[in-house]
KEKE-3310 file (N, C-alpha, C; in steps of 0.2 Angstrom, whole numbers, plus 5000, padded with zeros to 4 digits):
npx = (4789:4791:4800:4812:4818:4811:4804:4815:4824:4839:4847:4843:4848:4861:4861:4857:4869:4880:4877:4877:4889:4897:4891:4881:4871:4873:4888:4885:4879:4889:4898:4888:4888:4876:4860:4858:4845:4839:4847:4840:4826:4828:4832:4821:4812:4813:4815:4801:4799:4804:4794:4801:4813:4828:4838:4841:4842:4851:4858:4870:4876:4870:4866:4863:4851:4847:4843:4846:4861:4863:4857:4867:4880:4876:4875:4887:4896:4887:4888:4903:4906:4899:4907:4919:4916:4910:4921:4930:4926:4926:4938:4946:4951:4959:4970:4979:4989:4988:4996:4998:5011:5025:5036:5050:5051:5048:5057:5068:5068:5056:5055:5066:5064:5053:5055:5058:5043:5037:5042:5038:5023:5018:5008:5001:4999:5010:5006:5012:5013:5016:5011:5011:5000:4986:4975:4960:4958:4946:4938:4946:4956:4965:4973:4981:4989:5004:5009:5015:5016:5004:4996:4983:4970:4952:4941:4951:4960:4978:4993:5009:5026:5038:5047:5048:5064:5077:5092:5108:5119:5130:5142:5158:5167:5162:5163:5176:5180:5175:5175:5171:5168:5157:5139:5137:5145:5138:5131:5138:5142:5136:5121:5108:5088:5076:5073:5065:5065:5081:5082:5075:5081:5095:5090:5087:5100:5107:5109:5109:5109:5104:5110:5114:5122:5109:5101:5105:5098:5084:5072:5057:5056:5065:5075:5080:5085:5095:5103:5107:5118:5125:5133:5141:5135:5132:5126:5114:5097:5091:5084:5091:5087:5080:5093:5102:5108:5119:5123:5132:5139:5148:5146:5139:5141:5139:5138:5134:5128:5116:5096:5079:5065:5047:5037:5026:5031:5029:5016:5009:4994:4975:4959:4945:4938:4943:4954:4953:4956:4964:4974:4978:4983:4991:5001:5005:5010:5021:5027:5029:5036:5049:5053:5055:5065:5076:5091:5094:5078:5076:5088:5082:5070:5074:5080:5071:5063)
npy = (5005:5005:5012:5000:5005:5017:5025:5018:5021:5029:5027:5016:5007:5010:5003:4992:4986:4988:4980:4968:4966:4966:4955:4959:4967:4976:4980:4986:4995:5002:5006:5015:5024:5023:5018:5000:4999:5006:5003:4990:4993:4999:4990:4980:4990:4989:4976:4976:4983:4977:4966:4951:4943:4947:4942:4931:4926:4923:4917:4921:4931:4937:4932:4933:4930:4921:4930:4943:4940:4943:4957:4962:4960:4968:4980:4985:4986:4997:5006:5009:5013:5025:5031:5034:5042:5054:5057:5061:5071:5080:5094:5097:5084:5080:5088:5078:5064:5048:5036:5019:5006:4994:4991:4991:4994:5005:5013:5010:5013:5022:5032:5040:5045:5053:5066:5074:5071:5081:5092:5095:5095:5103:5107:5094:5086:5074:5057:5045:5028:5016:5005:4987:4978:4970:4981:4988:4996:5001:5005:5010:5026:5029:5031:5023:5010:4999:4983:4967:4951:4944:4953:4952:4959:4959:4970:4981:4989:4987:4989:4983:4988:4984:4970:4957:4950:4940:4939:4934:4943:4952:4960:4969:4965:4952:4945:4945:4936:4924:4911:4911:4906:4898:4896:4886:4885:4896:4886:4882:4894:4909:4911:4925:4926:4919:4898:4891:4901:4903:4890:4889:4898:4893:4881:4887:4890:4883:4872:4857:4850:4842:4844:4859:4874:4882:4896:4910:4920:4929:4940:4954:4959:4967:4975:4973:4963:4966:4977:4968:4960:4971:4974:4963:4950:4940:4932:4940:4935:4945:4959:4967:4975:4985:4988:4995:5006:5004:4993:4997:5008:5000:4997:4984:4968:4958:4942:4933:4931:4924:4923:4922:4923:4925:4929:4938:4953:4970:4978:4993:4998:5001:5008:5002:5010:5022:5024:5036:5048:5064:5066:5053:5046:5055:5053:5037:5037:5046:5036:5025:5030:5030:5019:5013:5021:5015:5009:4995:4988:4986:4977:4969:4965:4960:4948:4941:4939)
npz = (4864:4883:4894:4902:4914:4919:4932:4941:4953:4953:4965:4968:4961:4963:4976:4978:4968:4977:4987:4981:4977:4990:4999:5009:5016:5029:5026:5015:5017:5027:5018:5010:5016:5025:5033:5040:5037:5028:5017:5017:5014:5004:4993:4995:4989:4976:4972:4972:4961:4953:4953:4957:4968:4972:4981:4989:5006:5018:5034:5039:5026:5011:4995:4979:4966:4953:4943:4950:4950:4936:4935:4945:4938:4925:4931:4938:4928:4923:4932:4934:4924:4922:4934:4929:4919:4924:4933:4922:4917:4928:4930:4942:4943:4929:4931:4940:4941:4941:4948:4949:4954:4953:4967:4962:4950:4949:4956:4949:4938:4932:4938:4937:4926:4927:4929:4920:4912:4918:4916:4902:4903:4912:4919:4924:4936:4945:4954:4963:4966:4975:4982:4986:4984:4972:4964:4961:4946:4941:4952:4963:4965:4954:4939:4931:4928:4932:4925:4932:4921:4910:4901:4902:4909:4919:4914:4910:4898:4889:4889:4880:4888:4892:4890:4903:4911:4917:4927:4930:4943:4952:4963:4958:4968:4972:4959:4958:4968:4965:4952:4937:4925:4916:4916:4924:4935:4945:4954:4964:4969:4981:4981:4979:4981:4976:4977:4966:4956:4953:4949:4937:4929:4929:4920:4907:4906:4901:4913:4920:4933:4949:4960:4970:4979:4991:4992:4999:5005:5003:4997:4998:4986:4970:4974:4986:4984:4976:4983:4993:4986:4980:4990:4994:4996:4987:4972:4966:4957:4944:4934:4921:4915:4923:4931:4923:4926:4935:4932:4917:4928:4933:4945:4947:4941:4924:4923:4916:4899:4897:4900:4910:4909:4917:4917:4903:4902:4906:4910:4902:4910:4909:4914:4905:4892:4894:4887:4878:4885:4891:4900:4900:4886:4885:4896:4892:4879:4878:4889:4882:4871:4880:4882:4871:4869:4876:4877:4885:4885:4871:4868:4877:4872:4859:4861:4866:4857)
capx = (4790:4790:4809:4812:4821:4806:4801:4816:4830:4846:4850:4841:4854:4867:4861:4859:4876:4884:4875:4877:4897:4900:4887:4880:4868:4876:4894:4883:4878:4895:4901:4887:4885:4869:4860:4856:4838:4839:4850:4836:4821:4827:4830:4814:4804:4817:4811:4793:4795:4804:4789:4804:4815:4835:4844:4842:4843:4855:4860:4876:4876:4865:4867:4859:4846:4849:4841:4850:4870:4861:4858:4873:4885:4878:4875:4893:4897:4888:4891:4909:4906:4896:4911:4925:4913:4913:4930:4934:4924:4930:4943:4952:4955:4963:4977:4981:4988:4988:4998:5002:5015:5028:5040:5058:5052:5045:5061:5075:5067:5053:5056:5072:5061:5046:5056:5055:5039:5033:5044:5033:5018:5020:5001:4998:5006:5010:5004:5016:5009:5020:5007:5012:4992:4984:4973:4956:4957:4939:4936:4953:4957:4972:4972:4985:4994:5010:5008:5018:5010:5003:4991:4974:4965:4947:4941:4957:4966:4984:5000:5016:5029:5045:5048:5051:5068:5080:5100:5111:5121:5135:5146:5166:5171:5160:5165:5182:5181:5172:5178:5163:5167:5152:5134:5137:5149:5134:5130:5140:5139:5130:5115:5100:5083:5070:5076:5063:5067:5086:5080:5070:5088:5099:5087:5087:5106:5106:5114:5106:5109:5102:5113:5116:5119:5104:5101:5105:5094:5079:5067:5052:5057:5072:5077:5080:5091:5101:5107:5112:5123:5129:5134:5147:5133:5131:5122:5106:5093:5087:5083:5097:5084:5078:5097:5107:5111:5121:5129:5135:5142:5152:5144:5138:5143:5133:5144:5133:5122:5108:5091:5076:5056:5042:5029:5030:5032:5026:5013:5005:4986:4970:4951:4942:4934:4946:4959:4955:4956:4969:4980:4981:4984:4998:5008:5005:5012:5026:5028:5033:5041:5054:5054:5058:5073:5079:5092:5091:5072:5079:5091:5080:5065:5078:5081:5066:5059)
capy = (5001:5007:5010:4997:5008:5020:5023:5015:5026:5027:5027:5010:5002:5008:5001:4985:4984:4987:4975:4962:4964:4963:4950:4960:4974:4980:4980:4990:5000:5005:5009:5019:5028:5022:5012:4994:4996:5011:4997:4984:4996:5000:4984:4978:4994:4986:4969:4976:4987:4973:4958:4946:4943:4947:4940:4924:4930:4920:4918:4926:4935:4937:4929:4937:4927:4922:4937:4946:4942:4947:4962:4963:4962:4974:4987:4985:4988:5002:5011:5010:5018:5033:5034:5035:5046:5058:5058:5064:5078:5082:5096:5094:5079:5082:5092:5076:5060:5044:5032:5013:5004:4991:4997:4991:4999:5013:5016:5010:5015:5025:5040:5046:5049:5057:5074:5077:5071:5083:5096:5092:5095:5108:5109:5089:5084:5068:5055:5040:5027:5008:4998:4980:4977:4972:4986:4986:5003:5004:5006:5014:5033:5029:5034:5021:5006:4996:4979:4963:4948:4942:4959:4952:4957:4960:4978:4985:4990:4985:4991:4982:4993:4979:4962:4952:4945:4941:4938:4934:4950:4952:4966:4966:4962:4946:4941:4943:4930:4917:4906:4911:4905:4896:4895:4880:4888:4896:4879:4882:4902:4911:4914:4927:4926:4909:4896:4891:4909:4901:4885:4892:4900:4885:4877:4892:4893:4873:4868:4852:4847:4840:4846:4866:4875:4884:4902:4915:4926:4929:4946:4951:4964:4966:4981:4973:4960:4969:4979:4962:4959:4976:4974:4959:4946:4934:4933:4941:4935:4953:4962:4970:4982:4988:4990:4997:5011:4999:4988:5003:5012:4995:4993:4978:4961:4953:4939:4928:4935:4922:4925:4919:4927:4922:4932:4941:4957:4973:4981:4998:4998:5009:5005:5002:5015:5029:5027:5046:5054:5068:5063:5046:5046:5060:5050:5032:5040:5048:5033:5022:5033:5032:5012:5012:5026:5015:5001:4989:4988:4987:4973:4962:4960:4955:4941:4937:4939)
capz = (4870:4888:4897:4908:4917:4923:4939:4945:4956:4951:4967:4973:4957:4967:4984:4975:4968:4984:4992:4979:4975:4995:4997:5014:5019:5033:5025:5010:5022:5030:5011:5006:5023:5026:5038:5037:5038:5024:5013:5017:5012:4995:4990:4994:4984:4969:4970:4972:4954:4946:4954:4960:4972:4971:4985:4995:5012:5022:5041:5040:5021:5007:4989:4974:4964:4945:4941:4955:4949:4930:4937:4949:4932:4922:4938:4943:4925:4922:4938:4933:4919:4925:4940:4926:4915:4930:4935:4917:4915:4933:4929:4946:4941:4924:4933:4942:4936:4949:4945:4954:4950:4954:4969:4959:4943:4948:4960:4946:4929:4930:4944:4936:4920:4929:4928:4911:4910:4921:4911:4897:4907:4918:4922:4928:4944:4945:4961:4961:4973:4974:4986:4982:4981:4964:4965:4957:4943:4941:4960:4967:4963:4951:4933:4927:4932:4930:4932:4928:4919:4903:4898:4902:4917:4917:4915:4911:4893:4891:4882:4884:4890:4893:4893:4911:4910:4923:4924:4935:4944:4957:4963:4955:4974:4972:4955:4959:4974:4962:4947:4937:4918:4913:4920:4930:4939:4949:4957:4972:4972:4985:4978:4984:4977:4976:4972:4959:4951:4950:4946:4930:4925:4926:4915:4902:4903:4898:4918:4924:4940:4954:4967:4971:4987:4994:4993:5006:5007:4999:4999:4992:4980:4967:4976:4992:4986:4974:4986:4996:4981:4984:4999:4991:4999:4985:4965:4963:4951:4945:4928:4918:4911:4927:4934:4919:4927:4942:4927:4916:4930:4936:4952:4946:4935:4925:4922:4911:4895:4898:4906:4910:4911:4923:4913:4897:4906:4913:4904:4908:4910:4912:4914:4900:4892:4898:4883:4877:4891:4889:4903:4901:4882:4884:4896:4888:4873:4884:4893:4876:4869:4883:4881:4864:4868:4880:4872:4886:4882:4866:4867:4879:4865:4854:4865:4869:4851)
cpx = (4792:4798:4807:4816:4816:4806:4805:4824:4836:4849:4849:4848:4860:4868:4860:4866:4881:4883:4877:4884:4897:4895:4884:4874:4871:4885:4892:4881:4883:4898:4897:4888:4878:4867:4857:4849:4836:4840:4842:4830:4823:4829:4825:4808:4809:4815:4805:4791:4798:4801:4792:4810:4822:4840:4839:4845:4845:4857:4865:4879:4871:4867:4862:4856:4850:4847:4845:4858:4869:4863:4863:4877:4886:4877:4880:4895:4896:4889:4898:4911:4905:4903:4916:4923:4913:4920:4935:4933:4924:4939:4948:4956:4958:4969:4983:4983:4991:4990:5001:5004:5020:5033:5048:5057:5051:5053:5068:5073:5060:5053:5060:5071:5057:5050:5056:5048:5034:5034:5040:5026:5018:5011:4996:5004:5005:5009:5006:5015:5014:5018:5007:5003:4990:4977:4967:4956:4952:4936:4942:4953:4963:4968:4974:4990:5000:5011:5013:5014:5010:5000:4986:4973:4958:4947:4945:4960:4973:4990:5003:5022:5037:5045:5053:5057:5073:5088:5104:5118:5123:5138:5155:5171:5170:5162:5172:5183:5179:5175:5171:5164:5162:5148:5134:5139:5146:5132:5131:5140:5136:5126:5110:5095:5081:5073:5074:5065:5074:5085:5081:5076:5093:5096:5087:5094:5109:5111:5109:5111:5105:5102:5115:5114:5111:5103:5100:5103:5087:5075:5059:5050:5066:5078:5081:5089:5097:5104:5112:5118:5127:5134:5140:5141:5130:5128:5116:5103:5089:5087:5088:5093:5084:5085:5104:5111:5120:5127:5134:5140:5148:5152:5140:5139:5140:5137:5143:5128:5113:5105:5084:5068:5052:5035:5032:5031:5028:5024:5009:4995:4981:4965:4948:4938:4938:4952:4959:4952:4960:4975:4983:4984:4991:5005:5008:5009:5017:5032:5031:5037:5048:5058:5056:5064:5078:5084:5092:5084:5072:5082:5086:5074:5069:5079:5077:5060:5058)
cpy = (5005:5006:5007:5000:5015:5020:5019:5020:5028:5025:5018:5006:5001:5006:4995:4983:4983:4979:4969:4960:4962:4957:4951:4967:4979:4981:4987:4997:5005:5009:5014:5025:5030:5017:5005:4995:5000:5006:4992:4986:4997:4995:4979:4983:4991:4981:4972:4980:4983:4965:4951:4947:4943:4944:4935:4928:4923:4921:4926:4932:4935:4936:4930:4930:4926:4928:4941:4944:4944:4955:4967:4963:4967:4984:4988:4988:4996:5009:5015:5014:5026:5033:5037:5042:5054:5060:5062:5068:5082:5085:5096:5088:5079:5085:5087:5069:5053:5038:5025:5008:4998:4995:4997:4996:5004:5016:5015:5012:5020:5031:5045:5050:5055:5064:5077:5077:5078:5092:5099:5095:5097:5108:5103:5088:5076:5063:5047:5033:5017:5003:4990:4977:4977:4976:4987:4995:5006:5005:5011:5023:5033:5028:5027:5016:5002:4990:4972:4954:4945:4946:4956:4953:4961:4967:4983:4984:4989:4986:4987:4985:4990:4972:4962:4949:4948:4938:4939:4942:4950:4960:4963:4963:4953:4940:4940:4935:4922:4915:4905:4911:4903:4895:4891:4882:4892:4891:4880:4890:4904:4914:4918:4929:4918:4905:4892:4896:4903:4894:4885:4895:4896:4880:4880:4892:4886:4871:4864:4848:4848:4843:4853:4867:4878:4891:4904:4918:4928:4937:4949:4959:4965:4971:4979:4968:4961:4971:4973:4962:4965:4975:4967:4951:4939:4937:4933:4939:4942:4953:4967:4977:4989:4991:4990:5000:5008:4998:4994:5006:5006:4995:4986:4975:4959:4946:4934:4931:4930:4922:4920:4926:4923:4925:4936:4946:4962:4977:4987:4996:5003:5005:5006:5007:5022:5028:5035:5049:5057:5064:5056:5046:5052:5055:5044:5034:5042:5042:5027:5025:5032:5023:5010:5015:5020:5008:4994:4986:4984:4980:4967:4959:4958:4949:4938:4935:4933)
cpz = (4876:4890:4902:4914:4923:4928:4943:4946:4954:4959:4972:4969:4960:4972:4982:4973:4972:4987:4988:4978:4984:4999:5006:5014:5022:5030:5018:5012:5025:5022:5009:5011:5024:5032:5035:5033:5030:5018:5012:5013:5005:4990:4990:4988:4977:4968:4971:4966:4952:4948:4955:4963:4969:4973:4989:5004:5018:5029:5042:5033:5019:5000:4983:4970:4957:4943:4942:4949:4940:4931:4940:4941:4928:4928:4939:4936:4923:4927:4937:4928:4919:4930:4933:4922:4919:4929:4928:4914:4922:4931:4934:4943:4934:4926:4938:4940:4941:4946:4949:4949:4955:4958:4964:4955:4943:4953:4954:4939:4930:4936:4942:4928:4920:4925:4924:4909:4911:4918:4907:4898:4912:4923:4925:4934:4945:4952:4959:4966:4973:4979:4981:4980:4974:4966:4957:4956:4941:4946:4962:4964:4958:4941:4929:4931:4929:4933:4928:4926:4913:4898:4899:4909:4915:4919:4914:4903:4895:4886:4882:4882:4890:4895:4901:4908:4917:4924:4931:4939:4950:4958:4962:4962:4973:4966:4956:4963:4970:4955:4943:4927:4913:4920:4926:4936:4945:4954:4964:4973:4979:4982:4982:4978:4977:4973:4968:4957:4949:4946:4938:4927:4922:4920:4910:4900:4903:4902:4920:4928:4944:4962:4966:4977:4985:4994:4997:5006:5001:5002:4998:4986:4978:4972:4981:4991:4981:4977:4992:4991:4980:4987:5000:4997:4994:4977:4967:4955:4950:4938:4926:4913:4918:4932:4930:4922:4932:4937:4921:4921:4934:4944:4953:4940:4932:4921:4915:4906:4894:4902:4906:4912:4914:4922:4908:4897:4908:4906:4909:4905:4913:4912:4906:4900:4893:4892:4879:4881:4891:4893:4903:4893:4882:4888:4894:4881:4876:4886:4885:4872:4873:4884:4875:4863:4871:4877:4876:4885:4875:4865:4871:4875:4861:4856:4864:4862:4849)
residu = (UNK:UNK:UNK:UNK:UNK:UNK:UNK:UNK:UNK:UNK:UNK:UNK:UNK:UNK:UNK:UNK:UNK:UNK:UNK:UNK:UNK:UNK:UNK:UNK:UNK:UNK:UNK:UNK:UNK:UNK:UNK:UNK:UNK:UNK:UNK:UNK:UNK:UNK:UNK:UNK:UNK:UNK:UNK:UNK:UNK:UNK:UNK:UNK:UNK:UNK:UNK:UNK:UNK:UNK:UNK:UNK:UNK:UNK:UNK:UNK:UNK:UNK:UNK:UNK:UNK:UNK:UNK:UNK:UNK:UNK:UNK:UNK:UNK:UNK:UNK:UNK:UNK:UNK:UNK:UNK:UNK:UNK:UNK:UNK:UNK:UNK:UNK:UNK:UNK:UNK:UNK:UNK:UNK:UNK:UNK:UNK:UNK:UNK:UNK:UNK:UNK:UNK:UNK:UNK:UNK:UNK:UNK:UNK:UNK:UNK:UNK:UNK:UNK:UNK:UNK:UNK:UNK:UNK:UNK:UNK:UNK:UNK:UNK:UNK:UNK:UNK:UNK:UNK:UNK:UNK:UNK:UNK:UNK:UNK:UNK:UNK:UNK:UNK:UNK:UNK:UNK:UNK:UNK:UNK:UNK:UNK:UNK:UNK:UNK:UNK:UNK:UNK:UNK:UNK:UNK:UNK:UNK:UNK:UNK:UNK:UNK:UNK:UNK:UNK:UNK:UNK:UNK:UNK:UNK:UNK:UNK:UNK:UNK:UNK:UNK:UNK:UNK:UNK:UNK:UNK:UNK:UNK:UNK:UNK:UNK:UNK:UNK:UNK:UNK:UNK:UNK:UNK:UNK:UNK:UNK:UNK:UNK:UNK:UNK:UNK:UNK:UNK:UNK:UNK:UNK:UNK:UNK:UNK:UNK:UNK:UNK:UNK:UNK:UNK:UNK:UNK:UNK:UNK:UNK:UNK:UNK:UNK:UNK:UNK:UNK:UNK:UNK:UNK:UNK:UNK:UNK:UNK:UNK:UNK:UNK:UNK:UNK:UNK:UNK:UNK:UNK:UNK:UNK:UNK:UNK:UNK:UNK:UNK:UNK:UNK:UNK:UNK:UNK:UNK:UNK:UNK:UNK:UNK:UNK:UNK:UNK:UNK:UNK:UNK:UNK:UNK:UNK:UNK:UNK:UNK:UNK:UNK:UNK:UNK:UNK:UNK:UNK:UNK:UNK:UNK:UNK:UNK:UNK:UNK:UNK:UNK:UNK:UNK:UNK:UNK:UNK:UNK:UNK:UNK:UNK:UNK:UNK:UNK:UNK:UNK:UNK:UNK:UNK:UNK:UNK)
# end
């Protein structure tokens, strides 16, 4: 049986692909570093070796054919494949290891571990990156991501690293000033954090009411409004895994032992296909090892068990 692949470029596949994910010539063009008319020409001699047309040719875009978004799926697929397949017998890259991650976690639990890791592995250097962006790891330059969730996202294998839970937390100035005996007792508090987030707790920690003040202050990461609670500015909804260090060291209270989850937590990820790759398999292994040492880690799957 004859390849159906013969005779056809590798590179027109990838002048298709472009064009069909961004649903443009000329944006296909800017990506590859080509010009439009370059884009135009090798999609036409593609539609003329496979005898039908691929794209619907629209005013303002272009829209791939049924044939076309057939094509377009596994083209993007196996592109993706060849990119990572590269990249893995690229020995620079073996020496570096690219990592995006959540900023709280990566700034209260995972930064003050790096150091050993790197101990361990004196000959990978680590690239630690915390753009709040969910960041596509079969396109982006990142080896390895940390994200929060349920573990599915397409294209991506999935550990889980830590259950999501969250608990109410003050500073000893704060609890002193409050009458803080049972859950309810938050009601009238100053609260900082959403106040669905507290909502969703009150209902965990079996208080129904109607009426509660309003929360002061809101952020848009844990880091921001811990330190508000710091700062003797009210009860933070925050994580008791991610801010042991704080609660151990009695900079912070945590007054009540009940919590609540908003996904079933933070699980690390890679692109499929790339689980034995040295580096990522070294610190994936590393990386749970240090979760399983960890007893809050530890005590919040028990809860959550």
């Amino acid at each position: 049986m004859a390849d159906p692949l013969a005779g056809i470029p590798l590179a027109s596949i990838r002048v298709f692909e472009a064009a069909a994910r961004l649903r443009s010539f000329t944006r296909a063009a800017e990506e590859l570093g080509m010009t439009q008319a370059a884009v135009s020409w090798q999609i036409k001699a593609l539609e003329g070796r496979l005898g039908q047309s691929l794209f619907r040719r629209l005013p303002r875009e272009v829209q791939p054919t049924e044939g076309g978004e057939r094509l377009s799926r596994a083209a993007t697929e196996a592109i993706g494949l060849l990119r990572r397949a590269v990249s893995d017998l690229t020995e620079a890259d073996e020496h570096i290891l690219s990592i995006t991650t959540l900023a709280t976690l990566a700034t209260q639990w995972l930064a003050p571990r790096l150091g050993a890791f790197q101990v361990a592995n004196p000959g990978l250097a680590v690239r630690l990156d915390t753009n709040p962006a969910l960041l596509d790891l079969s396109r982006e330059s990142f080896d390895l991501g940390i994200r929060s969730g349920h573990g599915e996202w397409p294209g991506l294998e999935s550990q889980l690293l830590m259950p999501s839970v969250f608990t109410p937390l003050c500073s000893p100035a704060t609890a002193g000033r409050l009458t803080l005996s049972e859950p309810g007792d938050l009601l009238e508090a100053p609260r900082i954090g959403l106040e669905k987030e507290w909502a969703a707790w009150f209902v965990a920690a079996g208080v129904a009411s109607a009426t509660r003040a309003a929360s002061r202050l809101t952020a848009d990461n844990q880091v921001l409004e811990v330190a508000a609670a710091l700062g003797d500015q009210g009860v933070a909804l925050a994580s008791p895994i991610l801010f042991a260090r704080e609660i151990r060291s009695g900079l912070l209270v945590r007054p009540f032992p009940q919590t609540v989850s908003f996904h079933s937590g933070y699980y690390l990820v890679w692109p499929e296909g790339r689980r034995r790759s040295p580096k990522i398999a070294r610190f994936r292994d590393w990386l749970m090892a240090q979760a399983e040492a960890d007893p809050t880690v530890a005590e919040a799957r028990a809860g959550s068990a």
